[in-house]
Each structure stands twice: as structure tokens, then as C-alpha cells.
C-alpha positions as CSV (number, residue, x, y, z in Angstrom):
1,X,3.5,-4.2,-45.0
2,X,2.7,-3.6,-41.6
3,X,2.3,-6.6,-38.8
4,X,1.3,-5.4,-35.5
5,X,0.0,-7.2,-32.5
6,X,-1.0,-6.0,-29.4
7,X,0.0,-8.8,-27.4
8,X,3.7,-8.9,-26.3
9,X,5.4,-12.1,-27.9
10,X,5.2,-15.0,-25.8
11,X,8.6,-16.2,-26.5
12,X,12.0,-14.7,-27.0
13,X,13.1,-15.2,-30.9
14,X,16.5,-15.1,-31.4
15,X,18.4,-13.0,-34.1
16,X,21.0,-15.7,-35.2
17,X,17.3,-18.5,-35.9
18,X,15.7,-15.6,-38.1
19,X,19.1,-14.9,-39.8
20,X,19.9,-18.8,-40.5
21,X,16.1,-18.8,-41.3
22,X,16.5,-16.1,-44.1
23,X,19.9,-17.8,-44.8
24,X,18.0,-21.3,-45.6
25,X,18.9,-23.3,-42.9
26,X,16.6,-26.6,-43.1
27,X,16.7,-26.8,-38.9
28,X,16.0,-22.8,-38.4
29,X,12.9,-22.9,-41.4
30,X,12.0,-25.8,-38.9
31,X,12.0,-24.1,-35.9
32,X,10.8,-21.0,-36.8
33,X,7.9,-23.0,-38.7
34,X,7.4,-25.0,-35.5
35,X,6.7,-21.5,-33.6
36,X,4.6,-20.4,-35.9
37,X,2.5,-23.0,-36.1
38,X,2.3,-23.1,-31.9
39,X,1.7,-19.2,-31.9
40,X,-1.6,-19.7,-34.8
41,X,-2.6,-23.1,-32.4
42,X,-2.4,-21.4,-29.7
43,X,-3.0,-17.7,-30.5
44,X,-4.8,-17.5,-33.7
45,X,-2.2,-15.1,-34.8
46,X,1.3,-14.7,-35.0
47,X,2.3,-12.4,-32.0
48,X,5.6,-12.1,-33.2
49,X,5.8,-9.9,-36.0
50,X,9.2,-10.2,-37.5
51,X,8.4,-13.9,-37.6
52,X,5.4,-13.3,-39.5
53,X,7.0,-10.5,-41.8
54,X,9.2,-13.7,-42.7
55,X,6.6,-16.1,-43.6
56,X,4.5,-13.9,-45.1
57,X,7.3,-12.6,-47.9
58,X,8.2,-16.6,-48.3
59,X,4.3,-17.3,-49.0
60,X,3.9,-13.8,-51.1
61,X,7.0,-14.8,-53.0
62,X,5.7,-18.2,-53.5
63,X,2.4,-17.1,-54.8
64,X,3.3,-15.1,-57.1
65,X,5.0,-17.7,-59.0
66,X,8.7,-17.9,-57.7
67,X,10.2,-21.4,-57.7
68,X,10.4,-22.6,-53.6
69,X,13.7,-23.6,-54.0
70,X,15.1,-20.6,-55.2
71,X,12.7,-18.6,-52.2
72,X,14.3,-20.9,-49.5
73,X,17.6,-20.2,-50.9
74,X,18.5,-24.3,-52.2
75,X,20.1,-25.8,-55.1
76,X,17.6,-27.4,-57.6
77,X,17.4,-30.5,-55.9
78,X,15.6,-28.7,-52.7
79,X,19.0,-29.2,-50.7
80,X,20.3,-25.8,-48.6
81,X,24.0,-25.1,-49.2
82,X,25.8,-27.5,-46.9
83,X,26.4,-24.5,-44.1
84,X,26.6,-26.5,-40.5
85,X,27.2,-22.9,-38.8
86,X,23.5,-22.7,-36.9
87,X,24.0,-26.6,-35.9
88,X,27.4,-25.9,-34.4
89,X,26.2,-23.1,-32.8
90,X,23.2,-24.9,-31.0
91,X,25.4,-27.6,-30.3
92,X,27.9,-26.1,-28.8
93,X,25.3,-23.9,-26.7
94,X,23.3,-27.0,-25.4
95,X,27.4,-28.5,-24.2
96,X,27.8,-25.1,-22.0
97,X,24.6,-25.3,-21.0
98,X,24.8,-29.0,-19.3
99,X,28.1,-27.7,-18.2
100,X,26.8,-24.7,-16.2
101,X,24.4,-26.9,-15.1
102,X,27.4,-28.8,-13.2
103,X,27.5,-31.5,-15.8
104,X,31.0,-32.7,-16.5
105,X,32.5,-31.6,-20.0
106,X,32.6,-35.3,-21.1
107,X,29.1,-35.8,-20.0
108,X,27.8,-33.0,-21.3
109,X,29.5,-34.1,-24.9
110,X,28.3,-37.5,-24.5
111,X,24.4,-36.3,-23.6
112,X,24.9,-33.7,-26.4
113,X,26.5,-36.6,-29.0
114,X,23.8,-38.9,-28.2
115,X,21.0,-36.4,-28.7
116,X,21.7,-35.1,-31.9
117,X,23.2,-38.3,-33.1
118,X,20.0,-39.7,-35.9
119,X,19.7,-36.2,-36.6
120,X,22.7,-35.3,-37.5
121,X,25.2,-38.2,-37.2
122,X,27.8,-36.8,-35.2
123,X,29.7,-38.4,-32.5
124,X,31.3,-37.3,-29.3
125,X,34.6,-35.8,-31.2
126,X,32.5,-34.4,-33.0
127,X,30.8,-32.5,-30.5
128,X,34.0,-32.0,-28.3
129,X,35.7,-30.4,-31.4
130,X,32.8,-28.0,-32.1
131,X,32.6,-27.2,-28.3
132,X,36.0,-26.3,-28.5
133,X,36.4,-24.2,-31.7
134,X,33.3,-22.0,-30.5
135,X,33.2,-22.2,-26.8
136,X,35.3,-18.5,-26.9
137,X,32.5,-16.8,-29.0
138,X,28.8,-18.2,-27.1
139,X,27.3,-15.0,-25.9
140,X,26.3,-14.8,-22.2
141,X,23.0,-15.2,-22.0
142,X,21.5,-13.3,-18.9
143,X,19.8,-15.4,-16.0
144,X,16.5,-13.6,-16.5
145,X,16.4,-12.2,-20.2
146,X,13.1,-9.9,-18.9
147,X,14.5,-8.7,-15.7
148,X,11.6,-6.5,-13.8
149,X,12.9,-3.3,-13.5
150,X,13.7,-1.9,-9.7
151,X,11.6,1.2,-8.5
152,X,13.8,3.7,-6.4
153,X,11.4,4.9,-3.9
């Protein structure tokens, strides 16, 4: 199968949402359904062809009779395998973020805590101790992730 689009995507995907997304994970099949949906709003298309290589093997998969819980990778009752690993991840992000931002770490928990808290019930321990136990492995993420490229004269 071959997706192509001559428009450049309008967004950055990141690697870790597709992966999670292929994994099961309820809040990346969420996300990368929420771009989706914006992109064929907005676009009538997909312009970002890994993302639609995705949804168009879940709906092939689908189609041709395979049970939707076994495609999205959940136990029978349509729950994922209880794998926080994404959350953390985003939640931990979203603390160094505010931090960088010159938010004070007990702010930053307490904004972060407060945010996420009907989604996800957790507190501000909650979100200090994820901060903490992943803080070492968050990727630096470039200022300007398309930088324009300098022309030596």
C-alpha cells in the first residue's frame, strides 16, 4: 500500500504517539484519531502518511472481520493493558516544560496535578514522583524543530 501526499505534514507526529498508538494506548488512539480527524476537516486528506498507513490497516483489519478489540490490542472487555508509560511520559514532559518556562517545580506539579487530575486521578505526589523517576531520560527537544537552513554566500 502506498500513501503519498504532496503536501508536507502540517504538524510534527511524534514516534513515541504512533508507537503507544500501535501499542493500544487509549490517550495515543485518541490523539492520533483527533489529528486525523483535523487533517480530513481541514485538508480533506490525511497529509501525514504514516498516520494514515495506521488507520487504514486498523479499518482494513476491522473490515475484514477481525474482532476491534483484539485489532486495538485490549482484553475482551475493550480495556488496554493497564501500561501508564505514554501518560508518564506526557506528564512528566508538560512539568519540564512549565519549568523551562520559569515555573517553579512545585508549581509546575501543582498546574500539571490539577490538569490531568478528572482524567487521570492523580495528585501532586503523583506527578512529583513521575517527574522525578523520568526527568533524566526526556529528550531535548530543539527550540525550532524545522530550523531554516543557512546559505554560505
Amino acid at each position: 500500500m502506498t500513501i503519498s501526499s504532496s503536501d508536507p505534514p502540517k504538524h510534527y507526529t511524534d514516534g513515541h504517539l504512533l508507537q503507544e498508538f500501535r501499542n493500544g494506548n487509549r490517550l495515543a488512539l485518541a490523539t492520533v484519531c483527533q489529528i486525523a480527524a483535523t487533517d480530513l476537516q481541514q485538508t480533506g486528506h490525511l497529509p501525514d502518511p504514516e498516520i494514515a498507513m495506521l488507520i487504514c490497516g486498523i479499518l482494513t483489519a476491522i473490515g475484514a472481520g477481525a474482532e476491534p478489540n483484539v485489532v486495538f490490542k485490549w482484553n475482551k472487555n475493550g480495556r488496554p493493558k493497564e501500561n501508564h508509560t505514554f501518560r508518564n511520559w506526557n506528564i512528566a514532559m508538560e512539568v519540564r516544560s512549565l519549568i523551562e518556562s520559569g515555573i517553579s517545580f512545585e508549581n509546575a506539579v501543582q498546574q500539571v496535578a490539577g490538569a490531568t487530575s478528572e482524567e487521570f486521578d492523580i495528585d501532586d505526589d503523583s506527578v512529583r514522583e513521575i517527574y522525578k523517576k523520568l526527568k533524566k531520560t526526556l529528550p531535548k527537544l530543539p527550540d525550532d524543530i524545522f530550523p531554516i537552513p543557512r546559505i554560505k554566500k
